[in-house]
C-alpha positions in Angstrom: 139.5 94.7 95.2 138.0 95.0 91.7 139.9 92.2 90.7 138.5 89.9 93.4 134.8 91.0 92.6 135.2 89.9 89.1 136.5 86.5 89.7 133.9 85.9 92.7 131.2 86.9 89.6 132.9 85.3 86.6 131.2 81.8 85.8 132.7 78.7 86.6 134.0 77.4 83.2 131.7 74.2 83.8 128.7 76.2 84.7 129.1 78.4 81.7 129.6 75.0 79.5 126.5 73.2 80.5 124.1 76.1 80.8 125.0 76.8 77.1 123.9 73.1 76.6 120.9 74.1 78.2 118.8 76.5 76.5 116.1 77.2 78.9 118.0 76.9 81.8 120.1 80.2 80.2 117.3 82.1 79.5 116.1 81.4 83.4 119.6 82.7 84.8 119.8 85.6 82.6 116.2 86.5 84.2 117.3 85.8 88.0 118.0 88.7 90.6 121.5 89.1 92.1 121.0 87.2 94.9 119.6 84.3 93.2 122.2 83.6 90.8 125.3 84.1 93.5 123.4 80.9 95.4 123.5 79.1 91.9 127.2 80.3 91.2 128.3 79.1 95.0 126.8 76.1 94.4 128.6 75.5 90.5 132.1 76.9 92.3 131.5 73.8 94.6 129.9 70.9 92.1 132.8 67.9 92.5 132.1 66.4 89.6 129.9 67.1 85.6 126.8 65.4 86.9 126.7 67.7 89.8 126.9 70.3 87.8 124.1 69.4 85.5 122.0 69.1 88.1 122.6 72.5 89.2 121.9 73.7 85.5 118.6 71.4 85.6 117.4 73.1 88.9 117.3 76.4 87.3 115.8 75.1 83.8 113.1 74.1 86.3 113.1 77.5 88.6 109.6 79.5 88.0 
């Protein structure tokens, strides 16, 4: 069970890639509550394709 937990947390390797790209979008997740960044990981685990993904990144460089 541990096991599963970790991987349903870990960050998709192209989430992790572009939000490194993206400074202020990094500082923004680090700051988000639990909740919020599982809805930003289930949405990255689901991005078909690198613009996708970037927009994902970009929403959350823009989240106040």
């Amino acid at each position: 069970m541990e096991d599963r937990k970790m991987q349903h947390d870990e960050l998709p390797l192209g989430f992790g890639m572009a939000l490194a790209q993206n400074e202020k979008a990094l500082e923004k997740f680090a700051q988000l509550d639990e909740r919020q960044k599982q809805r930003f990981l289930f949405e990255a685990r689901h991005a078909r394709n690198k613009s996708e993904m970037q927009s994902i990144v970009g929403r959350i460089g823009e989240w106040s």
